[in-house]
Every structure is written in structure tokens, then in C-alpha cells.
C-alpha positions, 0 to 999 in steps of 0.5 A: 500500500502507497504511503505519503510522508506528510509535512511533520515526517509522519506517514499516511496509507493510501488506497488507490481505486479505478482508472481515469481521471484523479480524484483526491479523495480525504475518507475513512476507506475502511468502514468502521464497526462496533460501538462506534459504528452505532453511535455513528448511526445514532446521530445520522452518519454513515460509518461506511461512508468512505468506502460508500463513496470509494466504491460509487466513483471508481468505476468514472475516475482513479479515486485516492483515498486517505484518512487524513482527518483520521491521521490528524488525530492519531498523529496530532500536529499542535503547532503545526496543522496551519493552511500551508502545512495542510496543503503541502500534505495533500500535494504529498498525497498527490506525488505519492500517488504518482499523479500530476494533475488531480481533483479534490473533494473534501467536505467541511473542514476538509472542503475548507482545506481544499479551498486553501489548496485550489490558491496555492497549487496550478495542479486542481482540475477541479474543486468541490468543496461540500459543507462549508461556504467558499464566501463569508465562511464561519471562520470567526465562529469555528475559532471560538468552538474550536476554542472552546473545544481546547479548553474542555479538553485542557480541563474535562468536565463530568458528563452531562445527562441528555434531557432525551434519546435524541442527540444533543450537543449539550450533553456531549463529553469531549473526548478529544486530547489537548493536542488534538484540539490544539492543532485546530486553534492552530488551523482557524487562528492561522485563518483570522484575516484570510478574507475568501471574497479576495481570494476569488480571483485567484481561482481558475480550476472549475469549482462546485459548492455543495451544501444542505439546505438545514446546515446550521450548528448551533452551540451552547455556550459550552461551545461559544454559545455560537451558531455555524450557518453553512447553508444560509452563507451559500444560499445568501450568496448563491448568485455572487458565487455563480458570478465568480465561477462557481456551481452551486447545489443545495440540497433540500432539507439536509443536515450538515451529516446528511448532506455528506453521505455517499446517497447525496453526494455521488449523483453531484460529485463527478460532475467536475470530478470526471472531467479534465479541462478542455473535455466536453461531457456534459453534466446530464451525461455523466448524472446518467453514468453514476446513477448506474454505477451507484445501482452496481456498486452501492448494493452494501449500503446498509437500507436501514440508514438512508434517507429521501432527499432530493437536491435543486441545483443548476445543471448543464442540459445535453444540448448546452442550454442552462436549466434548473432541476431536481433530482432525486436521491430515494433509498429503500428501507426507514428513514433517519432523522437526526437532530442537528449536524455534528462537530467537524471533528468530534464525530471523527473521534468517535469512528476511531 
């Protein structure tokens, strides 16, 4: 298995999937299981989520995937986990892999990396940022969870009782070391005067924003008595974000964990993902070819799990006209319905 050496001389694992174009791909491949996997569930996530995605994009693009979140928290970089440092990594990923040329998908902060990594490398054919705006981002409000978050784990606090069954940030421990949360202070602080309107322009690879209608996070004061308002700052600025070169989806009625899983995702996703620059196929093409693939390749998904959603967004019709449609992501078995999105990372603390 390739592995990657990362800006503070720790090694991360890759898996390498398909043919065709490169797809950065920053997931868990490996489903987790267990107690972790039914917590998972409990608040709406899909513990086999990396391999749902692996497993519906390799048959239209080489997927690379690694657990780069996953790695951050085994292999914590306090001091050091800042924008710059996190984009060397992911080019580390690419070279590794042995490519020159790729596309990135990452969702929340992740997709906030991929952001940094689209002004600082002429290697992205493509960007998809999923779960966090490209304008008027909540940088100021993670600073204070993330914050927060440090001092819990600086000085733990006894356990809270749920007021009920449902998930509830309230009465959610951290379970995070001092040196994990450290090392994101250390990203968002690194990112106190990075002003994302400016940085437009220094944009050029063709770019897709992905969010759910219902992404908002609210946080008692435990965690800086903040609200993290994804969707409203992508909706708010739906047509400026159009005007400055982006595609823009919403999904209706969708979380922020809801919006990330693999039944949401894949019929957006390779719109870009698929396409090197200077190729014609078209968005109505390629929704066609991963819809099948997903028929073949998702058969493992657990039915229990999956939600109806659907997703409004624009899309490039076969004969080039643009139009707006809806389309429709239907799951066989009970729906899910949690209450509210997760922290970035405390639900990776969990799958691991």
C-alpha cells in the first residue's frame, strides 16, 4: 500500500481505486464497526461512508483515498496543522500517488482545506468543496468552538445527562486530547484575516459548492454559545458565487451529516470530478453514468440508514442550454432523522 510522508515526517496509507481521471479523495476507506459504528448511526452518519463513496466513483475516475482527518488525530500536529502545512500534505498525497494533475473533494473542514489548496497549487482540475461556504465562511465562529473545544479538553468536565434519546450537543463529553484540539486553534487562528471574497480571483480550476439546505450548528455556550450557518452563507450568496465561477447545489432539507453521505453526494460529485479541462461531457451525461454505477456498486449500503432527499441545483442540459432541476436521491428501507449536524471533528473521534 502507497504511503505519503506528510509535512511533520509522519506517514499516511493510501488506497488507490479505478482508472481515469484523479480524484483526491480525504475518507475513512475502511468502514468502521462496533460501538462506534452505532453511535455513528445514532446521530445520522454513515460509518461506511468512505468506502460508500470509494466504491460509487471508481468505476468514472482513479479515486485516492486517505484518512487524513483520521491521521490528524492519531498523529496530532499542535503547532503545526496551519493552511500551508495542510496543503503541502495533500500535494504529498498527490506525488505519492504518482499523479500530476488531480481533483479534490473534501467536505467541511476538509472542503475548507481544499479551498486553501485550489490558491496555492496550478495542479486542481477541479474543486468541490461540500459543507462549508467558499464566501463569508464561519471562520470567526469555528475559532471560538474550536476554542472552546481546547479548553474542555485542557480541563474535562463530568458528563452531562441528555434531557432525551435524541442527540444533543449539550450533553456531549469531549473526548478529544489537548493536542488534538490544539492543532485546530492552530488551523482557524492561522485563518483570522484570510478574507475568501479576495481570494476569488485567484481561482481558475472549475469549482462546485455543495451544501444542505438545514446546515446550521448551533452551540451552547459550552461551545461559544455560537451558531455555524453553512447553508444560509451559500444560499445568501448563491448568485455572487455563480458570478465568480462557481456551481452551486443545495440540497433540500439536509443536515450538515446528511448532506455528506455517499446517497447525496455521488449523483453531484463527478460532475467536475470526471472531467479534465478542455473535455466536453456534459453534466446530464455523466448524472446518467453514476446513477448506474451507484445501482452496481452501492448494493452494501446498509437500507436501514438512508434517507429521501432530493437536491435543486443548476445543471448543464445535453444540448448546452442552462436549466434548473431536481433530482432525486430515494433509498429503500426507514428513514433517519437526526437532530442537528455534528462537530467537524468530534464525530471523527468517535469512528476511531
Amino acid at each position: 500500500m502507497p504511503t505519503a510522508t506528510l509535512h511533520d515526517g509522519s506517514n499516511i496509507e493510501l488506497e488507490v481505486h479505478g482508472s481515469g481521471p484523479t480524484l483526491l479523495l480525504p475518507v475513512n476507506p475502511r468502514p468502521v464497526e462496533g460501538p462506534q459504528a452505532d453511535e455513528m448511526r445514532r446521530w445520522g452518519a454513515d460509518p461506511a461512508l468512505g468506502r460508500a463513496l470509494i466504491d460509487g466513483l471508481h468505476d468514472l475516475v482513479t479515486v485516492v483515498a486517505f484518512d487524513y482527518e483520521g491521521h490528524v488525530l492519531a498523529v496530532p500536529k499542535p503547532d503545526t496543522l496551519t493552511p500551508a502545512n495542510a496543503v503541502a500534505d495533500l500535494l504529498a498525497v498527490a506525488d505519492a500517488a504518482g499523479t500530476g494533475r488531480f481533483a479534490y473533494y473534501g467536505y467541511s473542514w476538509l472542503g475548507m482545506v481544499g479551498l486553501q489548496l485550489a490558491l496555492r497549487t496550478d495542479r486542481l482540475t477541479a474543486l468541490i468543496v461540500g459543507g462549508f461556504p467558499p464566501i463569508d465562511a464561519p471562520y470567526e465562529e469555528m475559532l471560538r468552538v474550536t476554542v472552546a473545544t481546547h479548553e474542555m479538553a485542557r480541563a474535562p468536565q463530568p458528563p452531562v445527562a441528555p434531557a432525551s434519546d435524541e442527540p444533543d450537543w449539550s450533553s456531549v463529553t469531549v473526548g478529544l486530547s489537548e493536542e488534538q484540539t490544539r492543532q485546530f486553534v492552530t488551523l482557524y487562528r492561522a485563518l483570522e484575516d484570510f478574507d475568501d471574497r479576495a481570494a476569488q480571483g485567484q481561482l481558475s480550476c472549475p469549482r462546485l459548492s455543495l451544501v444542505g439546505s438545514a446546515d446550521e450548528i448551533r452551540y451552547d455556550q459550552r461551545w461559544g454559545g455560537v451558531a455555524v450557518r453553512i447553508a444560509e452563507s451559500v444560499v445568501k450568496r448563491g448568485e455572487e458565487l455563480e458570478a465568480r465561477g462557481w456551481d452551486v447545489r443545495v440540497m433540500d432539507g439536509l443536515d450538515h451529516t446528511q448532506a455528506m453521505r455517499a446517497e447525496n453526494v455521488l449523483p453531484v460529485v463527478p460532475s467536475l470530478a470526471r472531467v479534465p479541462a478542455g473535455q466536453g461531457l456534459t453534466v446530464g451525461v455523466l448524472a446518467t453514468r453514476v446513477l448506474r454505477a451507484r445501482r452496481r456498486r452501492l448494493a452494501h449500503l446498509d437500507r436501514g440508514d438512508h434517507r429521501h432527499g432530493s437536491c435543486r441545483h443548476r445543471v448543464v442540459c445535453e444540448r448546452g442550454a442552462r436549466s434548473t432541476q431536481t433530482c432525486t436521491s430515494v433509498a429503500e428501507g426507514e428513514g433517519f432523522e437526526p437532530s442537528r449536524g455534528l462537530h467537524p471533528y468530534t464525530l471523527s473521534k468517535r469512528a476511531h
